[in-house]
Residue, then its C-alpha position, 0 to 999 in steps of 0.5 A: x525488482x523495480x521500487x515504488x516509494x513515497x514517504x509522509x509524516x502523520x500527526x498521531x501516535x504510531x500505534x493509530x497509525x498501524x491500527x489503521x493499517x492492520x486493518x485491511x478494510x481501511x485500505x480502501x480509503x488509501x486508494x485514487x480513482x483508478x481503483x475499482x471492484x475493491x472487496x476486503x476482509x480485515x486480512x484480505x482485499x481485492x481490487x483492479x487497478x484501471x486498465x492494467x490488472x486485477x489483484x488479491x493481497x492478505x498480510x504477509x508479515x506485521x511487525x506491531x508498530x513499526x512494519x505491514x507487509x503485503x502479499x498477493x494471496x492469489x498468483x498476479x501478473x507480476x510478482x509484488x510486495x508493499x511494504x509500509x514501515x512506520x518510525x517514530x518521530x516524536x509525537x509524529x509518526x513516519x511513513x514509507x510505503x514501498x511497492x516492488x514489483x518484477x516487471x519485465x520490459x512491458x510491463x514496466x513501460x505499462x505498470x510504472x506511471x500506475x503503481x508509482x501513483x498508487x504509492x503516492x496516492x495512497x501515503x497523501x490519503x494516509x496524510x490527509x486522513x489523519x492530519 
């Protein structure tokens, strides 16, 4: 598996930050430009990534407050989990987004520079829209 990461801190309670979250319609405000054909229930979206892949995710495990893990609900190219861990940090919360993804050796070379962007893209949006 290779892993995707970023990291940020939000100003807010963490209980907003994961109500956000849980729902999978607000995802769609996370994603960059390279997102196109997005659809979404509150537990299910779909989406393509630019020139790379089509994907279907729906809600693989919540643990409240604190983990939203993410599963492709239709099968991908490539086997994928994201996972966002939320910490307490005070009046702050703490964010982790990691993407792991089984990429074989040409996929990786095609996939890595996106799903990498896709991480950071989406914890600066996080960021942006809560601070």
């Amino acid at each position: 598996m290779t892993i995707f990461q970023s990291t940020t801190t939000i100003n807010k309670p963490v209980h907003q930050v994961y109500q956000f979250l849980a729902d999978m319609n607000n995802h769609e405000k996370l994603m960059t430009g390279d997102i196109s054909e997005w659809s979404s229930t509150p537990t299910e979206a779909s989406f393509s990534i630019r020139n790379m892949v089509k994907l279907s995710l729906k809600f693989g495990g919540m643990v409240p407050d604190t983990e939203i893990v993410i599963i492709p609900a239709e099968k991908p190219p490539f086997d994928l989990e994201i996972k966002w861990i939320l910490t307490v940090d005070g009046d702050q919360t703490g964010v982790q987004l990691s993407i792991s993804a089984d990429l074989n050796m040409m996929m990786k070379m095609v996939a890595s520079g996106p799903l990498q962007k896709l991480a950071t893209d989406e914890t600066t949006n996080l960021y942006n829209l809560f601070n």
